[in-house]
Structure formats: structure tokens, C-alpha cells
N, CA, C and O atoms as a printed pandas DataFrame, in Angstrom:
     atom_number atom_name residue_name chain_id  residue_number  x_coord  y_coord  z_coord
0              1         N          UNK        A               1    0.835   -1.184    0.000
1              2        CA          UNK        A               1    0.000    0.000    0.000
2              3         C          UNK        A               1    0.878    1.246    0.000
3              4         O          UNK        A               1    2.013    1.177    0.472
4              5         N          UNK        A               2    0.407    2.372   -0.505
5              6        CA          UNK        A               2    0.924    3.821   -0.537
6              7         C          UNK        A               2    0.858    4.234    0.792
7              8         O          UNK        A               2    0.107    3.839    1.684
8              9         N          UNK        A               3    1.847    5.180    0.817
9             10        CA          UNK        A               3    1.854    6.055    1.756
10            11         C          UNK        A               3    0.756    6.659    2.491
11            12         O          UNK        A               3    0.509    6.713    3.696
12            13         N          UNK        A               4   -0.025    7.236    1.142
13            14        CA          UNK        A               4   -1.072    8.248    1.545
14            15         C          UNK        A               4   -2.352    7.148    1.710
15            16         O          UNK        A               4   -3.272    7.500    2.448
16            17         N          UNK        A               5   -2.417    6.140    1.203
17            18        CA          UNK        A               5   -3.426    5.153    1.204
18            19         C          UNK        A               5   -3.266    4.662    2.384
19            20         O          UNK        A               5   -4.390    4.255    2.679
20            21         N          UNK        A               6   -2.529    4.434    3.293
21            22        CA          UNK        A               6   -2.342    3.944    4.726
22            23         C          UNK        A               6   -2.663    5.350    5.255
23            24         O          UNK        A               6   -3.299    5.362    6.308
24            25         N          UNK        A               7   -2.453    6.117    4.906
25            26        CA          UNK        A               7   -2.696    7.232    5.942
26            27         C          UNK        A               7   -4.341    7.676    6.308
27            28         O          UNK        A               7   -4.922    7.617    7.391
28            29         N          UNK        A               8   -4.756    8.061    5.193
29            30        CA          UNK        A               8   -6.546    7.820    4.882
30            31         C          UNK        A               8   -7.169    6.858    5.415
31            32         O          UNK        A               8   -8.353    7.049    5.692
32            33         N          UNK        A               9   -6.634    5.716    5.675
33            34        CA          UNK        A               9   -6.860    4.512    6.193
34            35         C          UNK        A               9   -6.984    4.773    7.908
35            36         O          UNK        A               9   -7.893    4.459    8.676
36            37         N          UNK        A              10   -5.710    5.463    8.159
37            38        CA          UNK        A              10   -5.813    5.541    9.574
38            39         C          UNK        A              10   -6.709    6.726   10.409
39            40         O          UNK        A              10   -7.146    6.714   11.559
40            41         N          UNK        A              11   -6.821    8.099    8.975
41            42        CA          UNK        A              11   -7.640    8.508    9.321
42            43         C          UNK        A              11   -9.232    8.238    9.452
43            44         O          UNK        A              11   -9.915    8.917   10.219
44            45         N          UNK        A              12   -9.711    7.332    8.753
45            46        CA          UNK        A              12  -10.987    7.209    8.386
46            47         C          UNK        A              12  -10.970    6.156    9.639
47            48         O          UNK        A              12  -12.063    6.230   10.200
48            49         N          UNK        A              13  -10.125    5.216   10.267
49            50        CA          UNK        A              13  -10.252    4.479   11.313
50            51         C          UNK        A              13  -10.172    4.796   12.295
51            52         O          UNK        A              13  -10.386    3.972   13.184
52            53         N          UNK        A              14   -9.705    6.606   12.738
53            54        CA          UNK        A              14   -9.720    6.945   14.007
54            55         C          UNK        A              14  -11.073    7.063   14.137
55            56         O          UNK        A              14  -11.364    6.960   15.328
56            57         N          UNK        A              15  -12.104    7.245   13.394
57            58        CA          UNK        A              15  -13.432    7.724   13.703
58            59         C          UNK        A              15  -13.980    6.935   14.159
59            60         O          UNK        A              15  -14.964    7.103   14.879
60            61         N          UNK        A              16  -13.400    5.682   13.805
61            62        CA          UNK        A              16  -14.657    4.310   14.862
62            63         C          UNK        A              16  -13.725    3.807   16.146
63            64         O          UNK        A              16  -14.320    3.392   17.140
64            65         N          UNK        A              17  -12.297    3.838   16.137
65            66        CA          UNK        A              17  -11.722    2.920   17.155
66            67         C          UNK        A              17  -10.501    4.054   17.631
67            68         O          UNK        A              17  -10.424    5.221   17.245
68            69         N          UNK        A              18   -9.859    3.561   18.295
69            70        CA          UNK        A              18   -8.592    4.058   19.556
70            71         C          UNK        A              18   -7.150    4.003   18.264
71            72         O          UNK        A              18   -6.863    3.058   17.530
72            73         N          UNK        A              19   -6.651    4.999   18.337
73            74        CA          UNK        A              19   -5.015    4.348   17.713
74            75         C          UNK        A              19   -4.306    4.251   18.488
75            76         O          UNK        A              19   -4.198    4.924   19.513
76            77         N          UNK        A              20   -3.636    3.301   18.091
77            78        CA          UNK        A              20   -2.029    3.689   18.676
78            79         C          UNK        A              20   -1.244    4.644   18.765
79            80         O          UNK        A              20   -1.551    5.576   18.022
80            81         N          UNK        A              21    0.041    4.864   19.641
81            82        CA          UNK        A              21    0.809    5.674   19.485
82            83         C          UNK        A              21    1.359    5.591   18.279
83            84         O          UNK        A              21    1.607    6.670   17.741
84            85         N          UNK        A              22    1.613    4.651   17.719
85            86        CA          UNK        A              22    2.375    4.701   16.864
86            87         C          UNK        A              22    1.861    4.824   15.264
87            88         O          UNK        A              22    2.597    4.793   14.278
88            89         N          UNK        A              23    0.513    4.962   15.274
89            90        CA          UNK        A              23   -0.191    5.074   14.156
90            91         C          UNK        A              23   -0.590    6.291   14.260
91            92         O          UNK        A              23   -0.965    6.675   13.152
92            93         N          UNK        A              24   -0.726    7.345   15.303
93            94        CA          UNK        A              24   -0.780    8.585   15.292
94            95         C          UNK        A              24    0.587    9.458   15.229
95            96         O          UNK        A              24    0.627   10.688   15.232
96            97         N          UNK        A              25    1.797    8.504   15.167
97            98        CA          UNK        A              25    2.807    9.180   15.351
98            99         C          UNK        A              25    3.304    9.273   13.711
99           100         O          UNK        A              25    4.109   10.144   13.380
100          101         N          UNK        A              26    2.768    8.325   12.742
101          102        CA          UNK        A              26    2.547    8.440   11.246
102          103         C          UNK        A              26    1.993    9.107   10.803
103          104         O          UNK        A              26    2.301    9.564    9.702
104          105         N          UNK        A              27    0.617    9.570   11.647
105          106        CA          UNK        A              27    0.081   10.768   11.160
106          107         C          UNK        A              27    0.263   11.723   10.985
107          108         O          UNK        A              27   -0.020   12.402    9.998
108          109         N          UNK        A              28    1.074   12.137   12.440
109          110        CA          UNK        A              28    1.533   13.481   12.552
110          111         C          UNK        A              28    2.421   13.531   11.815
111          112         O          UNK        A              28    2.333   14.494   11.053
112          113         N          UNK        A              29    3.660   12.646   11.611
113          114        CA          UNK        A              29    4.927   12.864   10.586
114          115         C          UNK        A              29    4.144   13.317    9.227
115          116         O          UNK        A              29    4.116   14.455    8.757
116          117         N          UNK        A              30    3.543   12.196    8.737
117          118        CA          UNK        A              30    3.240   12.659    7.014
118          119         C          UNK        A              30    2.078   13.916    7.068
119          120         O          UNK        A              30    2.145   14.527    6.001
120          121         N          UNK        A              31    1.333   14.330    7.712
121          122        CA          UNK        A              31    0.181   15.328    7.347
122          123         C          UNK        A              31    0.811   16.728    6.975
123          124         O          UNK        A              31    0.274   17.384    6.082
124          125         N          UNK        A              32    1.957   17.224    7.642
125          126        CA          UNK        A              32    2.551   18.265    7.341
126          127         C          UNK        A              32    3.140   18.222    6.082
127          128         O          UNK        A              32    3.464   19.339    5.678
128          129         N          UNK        A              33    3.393   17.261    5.300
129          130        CA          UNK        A              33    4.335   16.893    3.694
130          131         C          UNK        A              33    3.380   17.027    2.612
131          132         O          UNK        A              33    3.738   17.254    1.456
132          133         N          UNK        A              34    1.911   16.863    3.045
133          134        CA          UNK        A              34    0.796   15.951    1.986
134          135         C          UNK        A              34   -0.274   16.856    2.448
135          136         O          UNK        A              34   -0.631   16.886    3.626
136          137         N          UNK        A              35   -0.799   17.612    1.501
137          138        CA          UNK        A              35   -2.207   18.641    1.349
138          139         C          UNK        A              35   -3.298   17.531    0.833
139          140         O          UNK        A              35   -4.430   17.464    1.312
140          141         N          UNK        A              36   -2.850   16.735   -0.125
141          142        CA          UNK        A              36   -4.225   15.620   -0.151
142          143         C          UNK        A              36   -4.937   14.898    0.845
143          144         O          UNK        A              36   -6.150   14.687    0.851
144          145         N          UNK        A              37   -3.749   14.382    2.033
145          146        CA          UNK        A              37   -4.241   13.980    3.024
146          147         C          UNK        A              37   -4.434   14.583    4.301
147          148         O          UNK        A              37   -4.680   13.976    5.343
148          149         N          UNK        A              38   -4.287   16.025    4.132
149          150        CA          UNK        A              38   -4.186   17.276    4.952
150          151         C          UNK        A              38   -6.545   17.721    4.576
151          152         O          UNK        A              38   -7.478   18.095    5.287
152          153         N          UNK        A              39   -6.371   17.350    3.136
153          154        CA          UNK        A              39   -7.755   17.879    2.943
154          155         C          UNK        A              39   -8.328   16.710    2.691
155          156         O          UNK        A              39   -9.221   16.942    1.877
156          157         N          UNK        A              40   -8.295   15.343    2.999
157          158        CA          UNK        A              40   -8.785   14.445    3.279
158          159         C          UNK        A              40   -9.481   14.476    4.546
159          160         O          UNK        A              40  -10.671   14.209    4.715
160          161         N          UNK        A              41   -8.488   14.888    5.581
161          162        CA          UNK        A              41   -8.893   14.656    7.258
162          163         C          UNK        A              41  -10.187   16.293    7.492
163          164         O          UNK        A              41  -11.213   16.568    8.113
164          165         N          UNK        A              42   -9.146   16.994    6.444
165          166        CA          UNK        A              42  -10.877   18.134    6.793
166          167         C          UNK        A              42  -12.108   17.797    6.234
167          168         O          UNK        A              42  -13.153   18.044    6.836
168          169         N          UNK        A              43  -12.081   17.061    4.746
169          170        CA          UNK        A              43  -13.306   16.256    4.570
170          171         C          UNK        A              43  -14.355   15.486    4.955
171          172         O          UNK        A              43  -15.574   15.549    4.797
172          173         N          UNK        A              44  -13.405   14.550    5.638
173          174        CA          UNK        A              44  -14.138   13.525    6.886
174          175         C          UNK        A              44  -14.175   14.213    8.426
175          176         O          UNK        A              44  -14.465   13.498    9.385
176          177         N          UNK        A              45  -13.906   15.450    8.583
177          178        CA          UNK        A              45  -14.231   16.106    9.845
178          179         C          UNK        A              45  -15.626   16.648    9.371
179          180         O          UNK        A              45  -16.367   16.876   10.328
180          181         N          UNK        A              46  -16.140   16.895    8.222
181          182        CA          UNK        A              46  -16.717   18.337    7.827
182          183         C          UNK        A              46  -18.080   17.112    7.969
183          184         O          UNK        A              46  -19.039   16.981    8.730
184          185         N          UNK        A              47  -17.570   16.403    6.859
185          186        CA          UNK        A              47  -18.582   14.995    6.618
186          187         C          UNK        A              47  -19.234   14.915    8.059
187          188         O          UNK        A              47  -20.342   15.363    8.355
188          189         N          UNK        A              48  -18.133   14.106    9.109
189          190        CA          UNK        A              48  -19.055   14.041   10.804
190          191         C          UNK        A              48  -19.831   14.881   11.412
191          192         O          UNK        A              48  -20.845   14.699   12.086
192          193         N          UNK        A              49  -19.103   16.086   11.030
193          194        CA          UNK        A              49  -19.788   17.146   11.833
194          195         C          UNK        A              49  -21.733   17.232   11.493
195          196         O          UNK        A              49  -22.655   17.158   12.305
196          197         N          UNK        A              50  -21.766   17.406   10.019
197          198        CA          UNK        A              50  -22.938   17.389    9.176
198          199         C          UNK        A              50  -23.793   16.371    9.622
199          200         O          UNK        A              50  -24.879   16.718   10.087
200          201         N          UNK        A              51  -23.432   14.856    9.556
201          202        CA          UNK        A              51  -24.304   13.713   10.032
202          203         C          UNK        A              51  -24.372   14.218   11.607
203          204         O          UNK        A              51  -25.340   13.643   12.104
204          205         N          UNK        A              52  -23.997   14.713   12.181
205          206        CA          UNK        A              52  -24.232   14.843   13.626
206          207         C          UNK        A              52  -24.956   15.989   13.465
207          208         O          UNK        A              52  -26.115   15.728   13.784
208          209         N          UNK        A              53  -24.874   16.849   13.211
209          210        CA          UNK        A              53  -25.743   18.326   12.901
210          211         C          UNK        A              53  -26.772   17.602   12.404
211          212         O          UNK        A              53  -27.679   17.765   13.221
212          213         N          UNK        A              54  -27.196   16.824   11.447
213          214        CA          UNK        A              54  -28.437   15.939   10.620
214          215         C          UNK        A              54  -29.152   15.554   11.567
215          216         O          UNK        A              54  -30.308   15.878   11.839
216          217         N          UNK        A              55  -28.438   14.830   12.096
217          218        CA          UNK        A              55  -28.887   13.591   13.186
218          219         C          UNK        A              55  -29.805   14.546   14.720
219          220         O          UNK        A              55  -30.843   14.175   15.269
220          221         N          UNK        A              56  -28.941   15.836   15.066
221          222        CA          UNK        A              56  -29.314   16.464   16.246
222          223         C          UNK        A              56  -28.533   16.083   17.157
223          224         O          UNK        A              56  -28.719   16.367   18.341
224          225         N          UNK        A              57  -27.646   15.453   16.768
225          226        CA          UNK        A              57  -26.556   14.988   17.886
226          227         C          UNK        A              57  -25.773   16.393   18.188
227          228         O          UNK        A              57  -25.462   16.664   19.348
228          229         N          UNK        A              58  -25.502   17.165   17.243
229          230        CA          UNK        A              58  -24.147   17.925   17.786
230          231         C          UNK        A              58  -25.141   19.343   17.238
231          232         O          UNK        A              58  -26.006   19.327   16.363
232          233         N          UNK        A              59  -24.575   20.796   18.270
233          234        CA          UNK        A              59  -25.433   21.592   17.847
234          235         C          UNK        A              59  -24.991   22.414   16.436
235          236         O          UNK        A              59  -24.137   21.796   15.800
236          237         N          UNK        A              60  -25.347   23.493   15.926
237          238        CA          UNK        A              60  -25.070   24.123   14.396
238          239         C          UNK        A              60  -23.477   24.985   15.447
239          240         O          UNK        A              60  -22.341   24.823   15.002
240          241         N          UNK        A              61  -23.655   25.632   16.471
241          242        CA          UNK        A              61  -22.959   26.323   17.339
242          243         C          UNK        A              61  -21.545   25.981   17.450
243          244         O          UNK        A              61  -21.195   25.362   18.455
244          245         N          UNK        A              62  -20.481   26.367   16.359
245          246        CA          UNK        A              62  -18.946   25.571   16.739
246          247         C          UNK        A              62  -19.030   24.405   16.219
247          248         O          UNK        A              62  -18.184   23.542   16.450
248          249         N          UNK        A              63  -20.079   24.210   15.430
249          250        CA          UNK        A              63  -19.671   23.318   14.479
250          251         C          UNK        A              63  -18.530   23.372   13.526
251          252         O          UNK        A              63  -18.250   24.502   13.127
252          253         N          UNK        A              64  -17.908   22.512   13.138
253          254        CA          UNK        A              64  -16.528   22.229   12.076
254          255         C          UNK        A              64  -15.330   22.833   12.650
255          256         O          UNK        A              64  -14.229   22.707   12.115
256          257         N          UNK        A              65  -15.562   23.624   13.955
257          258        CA          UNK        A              65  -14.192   24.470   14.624
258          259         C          UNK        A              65  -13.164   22.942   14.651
259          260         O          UNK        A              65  -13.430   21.999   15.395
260          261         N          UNK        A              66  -12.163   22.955   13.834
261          262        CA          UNK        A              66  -11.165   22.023   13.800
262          263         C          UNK        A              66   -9.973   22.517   14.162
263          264         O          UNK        A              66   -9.796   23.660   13.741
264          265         N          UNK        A              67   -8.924   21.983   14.912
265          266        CA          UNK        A              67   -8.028   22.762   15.279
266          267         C          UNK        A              67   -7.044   23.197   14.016
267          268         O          UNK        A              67   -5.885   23.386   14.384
268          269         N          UNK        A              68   -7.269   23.383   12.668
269          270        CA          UNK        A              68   -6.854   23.474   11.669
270          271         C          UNK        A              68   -6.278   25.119   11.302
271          272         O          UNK        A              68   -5.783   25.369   10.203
């Protein structure tokens, strides 16, 4: 697998489960090198936020504030 294809991977898997140190410590290395997978992780933030705003789970108020 690619670089960035493991990385997407780990992002799209923090959303259901726990990482490791050491799979967040891949993250942090490559996200600063790579704008694809820099605007990948704001995609799938923007994406959650919305189904939770949909849903009534999360309010409209500070919605998408990402530490970005």
C-alpha cells in the first residue's frame, strides 16, 4: 500500500476505534508533507460534523471548529 493510502486509512479508522501511538505518530509525521491527506482529514471532519448536525446529535454552534 501507498503512503497516503495507509494514511486515509488511519484517518478514516480513528473515527470508529482508539489508535495507537504509533499510528498517530505516522500521522503526525506525514500530514505536514501531503495537502491531499491534509484535505482528506478536513473532509471527513466536515462529513461528521454534518451527520451529527443531521442527526441532532451535535449543535449548528462551533460546528466544524477544527483545530486546523
Amino acid at each position: 500500500m501507498g503512503k497516503c493510502k495507509d494514511i486515509t486509512r488511519l484517518l478514516s479508522d480513528a473515527l470508529d476505534r482508539a489508535l495507537s501511538t504509533g499510528e498517530w505518530v505516522a500521522i503526525q509525521l506525514h500530514l505536514p508533507t501531503c495537502s491531499g491527506c491534509r484535505n482528506y482529514r478536513k473532509q471527513i471532519r466536515l462529513l461528521r460534523v454534518a451527520a451529527q448536525v443531521a442527526s441532532g446529535v451535535a449543535a449548528v454552534d462551533g460546528a466544524g471548529n477544527g483545530d486546523d
